[in-house]
C-alpha positions in Angstrom: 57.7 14.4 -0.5 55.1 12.1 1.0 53.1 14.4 3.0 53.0 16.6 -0.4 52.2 13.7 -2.2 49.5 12.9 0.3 47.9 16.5 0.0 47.8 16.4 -3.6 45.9 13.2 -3.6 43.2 14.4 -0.7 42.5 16.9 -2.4 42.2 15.1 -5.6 39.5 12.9 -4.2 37.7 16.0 -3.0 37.6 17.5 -6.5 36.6 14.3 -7.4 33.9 14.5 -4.8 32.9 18.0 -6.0 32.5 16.7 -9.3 30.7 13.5 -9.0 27.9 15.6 -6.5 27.6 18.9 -9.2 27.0 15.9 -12.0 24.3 14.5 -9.9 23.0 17.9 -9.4 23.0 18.0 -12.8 21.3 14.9 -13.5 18.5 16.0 -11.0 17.5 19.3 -12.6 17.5 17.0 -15.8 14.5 14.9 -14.4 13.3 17.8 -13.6 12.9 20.0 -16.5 11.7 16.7 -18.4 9.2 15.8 -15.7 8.1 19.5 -15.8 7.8 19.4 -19.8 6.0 16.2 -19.8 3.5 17.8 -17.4 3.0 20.7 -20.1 2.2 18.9 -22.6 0.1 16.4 -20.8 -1.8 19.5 -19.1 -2.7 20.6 -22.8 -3.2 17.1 -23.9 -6.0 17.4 -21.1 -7.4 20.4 -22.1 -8.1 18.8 -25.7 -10.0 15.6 -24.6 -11.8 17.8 -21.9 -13.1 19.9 -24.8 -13.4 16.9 -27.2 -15.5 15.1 -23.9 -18.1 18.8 -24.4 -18.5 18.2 -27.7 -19.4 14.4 -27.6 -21.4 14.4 -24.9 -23.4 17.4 -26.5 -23.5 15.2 -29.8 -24.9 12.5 -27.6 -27.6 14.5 -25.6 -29.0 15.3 -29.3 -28.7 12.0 -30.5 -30.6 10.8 -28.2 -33.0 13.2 -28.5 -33.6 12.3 -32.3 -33.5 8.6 -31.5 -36.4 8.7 -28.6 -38.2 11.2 -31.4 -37.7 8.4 -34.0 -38.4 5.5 -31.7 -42.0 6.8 -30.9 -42.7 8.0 -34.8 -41.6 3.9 -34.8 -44.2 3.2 -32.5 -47.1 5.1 -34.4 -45.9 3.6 -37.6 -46.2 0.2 -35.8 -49.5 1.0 -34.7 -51.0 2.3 -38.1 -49.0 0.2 -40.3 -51.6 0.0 -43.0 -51.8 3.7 -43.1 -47.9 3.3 -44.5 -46.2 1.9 -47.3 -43.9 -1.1 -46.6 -40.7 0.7 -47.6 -42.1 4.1 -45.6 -41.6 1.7 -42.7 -38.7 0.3 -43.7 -37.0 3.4 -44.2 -38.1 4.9 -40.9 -36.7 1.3 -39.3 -33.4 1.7 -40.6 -33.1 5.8 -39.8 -34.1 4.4 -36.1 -31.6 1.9 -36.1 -29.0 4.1 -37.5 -29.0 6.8 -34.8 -28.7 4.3 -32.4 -25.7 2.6 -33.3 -24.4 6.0 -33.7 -25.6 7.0 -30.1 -23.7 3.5 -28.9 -20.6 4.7 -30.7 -21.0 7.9 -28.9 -21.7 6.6 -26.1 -18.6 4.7 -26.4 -16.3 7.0 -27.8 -17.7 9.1 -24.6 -16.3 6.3 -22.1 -13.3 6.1 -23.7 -12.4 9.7 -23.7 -13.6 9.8 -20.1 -11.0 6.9 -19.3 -8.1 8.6 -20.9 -8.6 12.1 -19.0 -8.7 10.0 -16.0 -5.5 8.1 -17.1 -3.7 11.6 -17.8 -4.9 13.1 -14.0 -3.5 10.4 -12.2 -0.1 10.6 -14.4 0.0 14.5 -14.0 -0.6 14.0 -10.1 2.7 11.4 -10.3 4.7 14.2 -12.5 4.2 17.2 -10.0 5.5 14.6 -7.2 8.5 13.9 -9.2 9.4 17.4 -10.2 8.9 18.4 -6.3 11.0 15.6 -5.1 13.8 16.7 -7.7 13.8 20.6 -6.5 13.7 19.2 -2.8 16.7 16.8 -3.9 18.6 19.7 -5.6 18.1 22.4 -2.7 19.8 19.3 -0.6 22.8 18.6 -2.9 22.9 22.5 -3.1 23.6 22.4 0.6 26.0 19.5 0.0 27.7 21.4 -2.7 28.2 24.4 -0.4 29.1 22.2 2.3 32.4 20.3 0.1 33.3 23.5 -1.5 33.8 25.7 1.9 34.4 23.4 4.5 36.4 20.6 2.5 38.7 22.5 0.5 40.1 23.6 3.5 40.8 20.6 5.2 44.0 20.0 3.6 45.2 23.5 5.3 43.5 22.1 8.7 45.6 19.1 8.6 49.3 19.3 8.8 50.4 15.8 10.0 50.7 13.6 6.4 49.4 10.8 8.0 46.4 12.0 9.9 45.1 14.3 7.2 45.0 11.1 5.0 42.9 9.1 7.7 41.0 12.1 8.3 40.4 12.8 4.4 39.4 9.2 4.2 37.0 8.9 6.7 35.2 11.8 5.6 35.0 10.4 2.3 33.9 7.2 3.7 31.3 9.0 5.8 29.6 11.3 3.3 29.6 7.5 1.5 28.1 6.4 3.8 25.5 9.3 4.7 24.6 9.2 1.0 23.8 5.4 1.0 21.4 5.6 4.0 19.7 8.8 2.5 19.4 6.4 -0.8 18.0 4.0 1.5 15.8 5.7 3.3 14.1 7.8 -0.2 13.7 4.8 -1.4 12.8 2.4 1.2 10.6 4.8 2.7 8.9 7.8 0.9 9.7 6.5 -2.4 8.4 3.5 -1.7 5.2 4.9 0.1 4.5 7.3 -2.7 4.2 4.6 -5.4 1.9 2.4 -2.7 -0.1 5.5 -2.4 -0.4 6.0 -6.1 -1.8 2.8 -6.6 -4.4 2.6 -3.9 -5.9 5.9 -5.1 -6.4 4.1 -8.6 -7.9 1.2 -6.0 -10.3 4.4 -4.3 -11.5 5.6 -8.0 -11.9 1.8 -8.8 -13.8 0.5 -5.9 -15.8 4.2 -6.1 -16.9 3.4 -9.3 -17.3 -0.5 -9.3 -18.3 -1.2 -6.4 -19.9 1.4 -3.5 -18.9 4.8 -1.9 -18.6 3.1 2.1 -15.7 0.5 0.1 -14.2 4.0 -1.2 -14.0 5.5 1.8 -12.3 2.6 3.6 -9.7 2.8 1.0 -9.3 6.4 1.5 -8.7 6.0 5.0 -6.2 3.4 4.5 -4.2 5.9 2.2 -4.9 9.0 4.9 -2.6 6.3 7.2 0.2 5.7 4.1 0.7 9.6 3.3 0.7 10.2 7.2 3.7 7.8 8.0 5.5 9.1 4.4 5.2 12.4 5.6 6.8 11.7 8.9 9.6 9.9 7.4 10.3 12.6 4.6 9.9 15.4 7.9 12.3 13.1 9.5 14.9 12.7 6.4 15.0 16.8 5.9 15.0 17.4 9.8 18.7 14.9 9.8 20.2 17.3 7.0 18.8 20.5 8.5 15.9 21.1 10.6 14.0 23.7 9.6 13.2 24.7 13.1 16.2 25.9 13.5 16.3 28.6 11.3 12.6 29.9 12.7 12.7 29.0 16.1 16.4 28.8 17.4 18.5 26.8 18.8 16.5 25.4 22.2 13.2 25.1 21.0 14.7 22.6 18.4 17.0 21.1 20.5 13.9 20.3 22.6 11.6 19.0 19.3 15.2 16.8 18.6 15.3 15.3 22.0 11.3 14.8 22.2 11.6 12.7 18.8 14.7 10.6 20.0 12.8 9.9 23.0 9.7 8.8 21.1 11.2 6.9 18.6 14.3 4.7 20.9 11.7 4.8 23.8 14.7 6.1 26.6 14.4 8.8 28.8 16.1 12.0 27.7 16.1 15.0 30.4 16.6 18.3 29.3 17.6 21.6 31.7 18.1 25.0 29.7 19.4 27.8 32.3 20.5 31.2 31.4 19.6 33.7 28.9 16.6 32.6 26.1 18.6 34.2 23.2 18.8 33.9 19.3 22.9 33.4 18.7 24.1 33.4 15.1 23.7 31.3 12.8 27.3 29.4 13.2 26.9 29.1 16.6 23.2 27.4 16.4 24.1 25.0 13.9 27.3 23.8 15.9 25.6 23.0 19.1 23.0 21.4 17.4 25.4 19.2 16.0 27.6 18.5 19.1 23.9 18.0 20.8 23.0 15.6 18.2 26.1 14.0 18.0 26.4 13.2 21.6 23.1 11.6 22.2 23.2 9.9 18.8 26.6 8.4 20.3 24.8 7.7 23.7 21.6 6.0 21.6 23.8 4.0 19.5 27.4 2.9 20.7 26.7 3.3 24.6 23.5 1.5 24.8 22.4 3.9 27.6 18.7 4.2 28.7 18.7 7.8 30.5 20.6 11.1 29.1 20.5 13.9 30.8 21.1 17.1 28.7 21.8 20.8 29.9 22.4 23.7 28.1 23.8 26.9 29.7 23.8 30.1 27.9 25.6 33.1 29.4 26.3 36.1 28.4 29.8 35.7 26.5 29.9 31.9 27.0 27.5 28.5 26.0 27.6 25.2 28.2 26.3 21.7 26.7 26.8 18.8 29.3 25.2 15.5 28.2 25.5 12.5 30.5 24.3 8.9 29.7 24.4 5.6 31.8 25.7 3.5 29.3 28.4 0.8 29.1 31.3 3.4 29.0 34.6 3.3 27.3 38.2 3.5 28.1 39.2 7.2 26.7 42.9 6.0 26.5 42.2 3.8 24.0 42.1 4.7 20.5 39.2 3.5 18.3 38.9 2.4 14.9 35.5 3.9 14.7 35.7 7.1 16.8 35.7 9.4 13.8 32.5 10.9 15.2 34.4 12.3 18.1 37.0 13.4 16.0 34.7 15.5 14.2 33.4 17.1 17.3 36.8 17.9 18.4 37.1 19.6 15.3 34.3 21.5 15.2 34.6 22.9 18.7 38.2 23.8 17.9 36.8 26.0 14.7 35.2 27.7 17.2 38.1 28.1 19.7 36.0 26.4 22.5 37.0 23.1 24.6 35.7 19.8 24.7 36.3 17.7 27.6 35.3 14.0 27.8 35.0 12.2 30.8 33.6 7.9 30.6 35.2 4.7 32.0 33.7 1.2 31.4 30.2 0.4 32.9 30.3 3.9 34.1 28.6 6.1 31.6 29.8 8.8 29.6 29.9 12.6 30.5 30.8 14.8 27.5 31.1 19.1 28.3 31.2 21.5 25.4 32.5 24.9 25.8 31.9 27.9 23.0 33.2 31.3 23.6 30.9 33.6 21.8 31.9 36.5 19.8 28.8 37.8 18.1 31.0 41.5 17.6 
């Protein structure tokens, strides 16, 4: 009666989880049908005033036509005055003035419009970077989605021990948790943050373009250059943690090598790497699992084992792929069990989905040496 009992609420919570993901999903195409009607109608609001701008400046050019035509009439009246009656000049005084108050209310009317199609570019520039952050968001929870409703449905039939499948369950809930605060962290923190920076120091660029002089304009511009650099590299960074792209076009090595090269650029530690064997495309399940037992490992070395070299190999043979990564970190005693080892559980796991073997060798002060072992069925 317990282990049903604990089944039925598992797999609760993952409905639960299901749920709450496909609601944000929906929240996020939301935004982004009402980002994408804003832009609409701001894009024909901006049509108008471009066309209203025409028409006034038009106006204006033969406005100010007439009044330079009326200022010099003006002037010969002024020099003949006693050729003309006094209200004759009066009246050609007052036309004079007349246009050119209405050439300053042009003119201002101009400036205004002219501020206002500026003030809708810069807000249609912020809409297209909202609605392409919500379809990049949605295409993630997408994955997400797929992700719970294959893999996690069937975790209650993976897990026949009462006990374990209700740490397990747990800690995957916990994790995603956790995953999902960081990503929060990082969007926000990071590009989020950078995007609203940058949005405000191109209003500083137009500003200083237009106030001040075209060398303070350009200093500005090179300063945001340097922002949207280092928020592309963190957005490149965020999508390459859910799913490199590489990957998919390049296979499994070349972005195992572009994985290892960034890890060793950003922790500044030595990372060898040693491919022997064939230089072959495997399927798709097969690429994404080492990747993840690859990226597991050395994330484990980085960040529990304090190690400063890893030395990486990958074997490929013909019906059989090798991973061996070794790190001279502090080590751990493998006979004791850890509150926190849940990422080795979930290598275990994954390597047993694929019928292979992992073996983990590590003792205190002694490093860690971790062999993974896929059988490959491609038939």
């Amino acid at each position: 009666m317990v282990k049903k009992a604990d089944e039925k609420t598992l797999d609760l919570i993952i409905n639960e989880m299901v749920e709450a993901v496909e609601n944000s999903k929906d929240e996020i195409f939301h935004i982004g049908e009402e980002s994408r009607k804003e832009y609409e109608k701001l894009q024909n609001e901006l049509k108008e005033i471009k066309d209203r701008v025409v028409v006034v400046i038009e106006d204006g050019d033969d406005l100010d036509k007439r009044v330079r035509s009326s200022r010099i009439r003006l002037s010969e009246v002024s020099k003949h005055f006693k050729d003309y009656s006094e209200e004759d000049i009066r009246k050609i005084y007052n036309q004079t003035h007349e246009m050119q108050t209405e050439l300053t209310m042009k003119q201002e009317q101009e400036k205004n419009l002219r501020e206002k199609r500026d003030e809708i570019e810069r807000r249609l520039q912020a809409l297209e970077q909202t609605v392409d952050r919500a379809e990049g968001l949605a295409g993630k929870i997408s994955v997400v989605l797929n992700y719970l409703n294959e893999d996690f449905k069937n975790v209650s039939e993976m897990i026949q021990d009462a006990q374990q499948k209700q740490e397990f369950g747990l800690k995957i809930i916990e994790a995603q948790e956790e995953e999902r605060r960081r990503l929060s962290r990082e969007m926000h923190d990071g590009p989020a943050q950078m995007l609203a920076n940058i949005l405000l120091r191109s209003e500083l660029v137009d500003r200083t373009f237009r106030e001040r002089s075209p060398e303070e304009a350009i200093k500005e511009m090179k300063s945001v250059r340097t922002m949207v650099r280092s928020s592309l590299y963190d957005v490149r960074r965020i999508i390459y943690d859910l799913r490199p792209m590489a990957l998919d076009d390049l296979g499994l090595i070349p972005t195992i090598k572009k994985y290892l090269t960034n890890i060793e650029e950003h922790e500044e530690i030595k990372i060898n790497f040693k491919h022997i064997g064939m230089d072959k495309r495997l399927h798709s399940k097969y690429e994404v699992a080492l990747f993840r037992l690859a990226q597991e490992s050395v994330q484990n070395a980085v960040k529990h084992a304090a190690a400063s070299k890893i030395d990486v190999k990958l074997e490929i043979k013909n019906n059989l792929v090798l991973i061996v990564i070794k790190d001279n970190g502090k080590g751990f005693d493998i006979n004791i069990k850890k509150e926190n080892s849940f990422g080795l559980l979930g290598m275990k796991e994954r390597v047993e989905m694929l019928d292979g073997k992992l073996t983990i060798r590590s003792e205190p002060s002694e490093g860690t040496s971790i062999l993974i072992q896929i059988p490959l069925n491609e038939n």
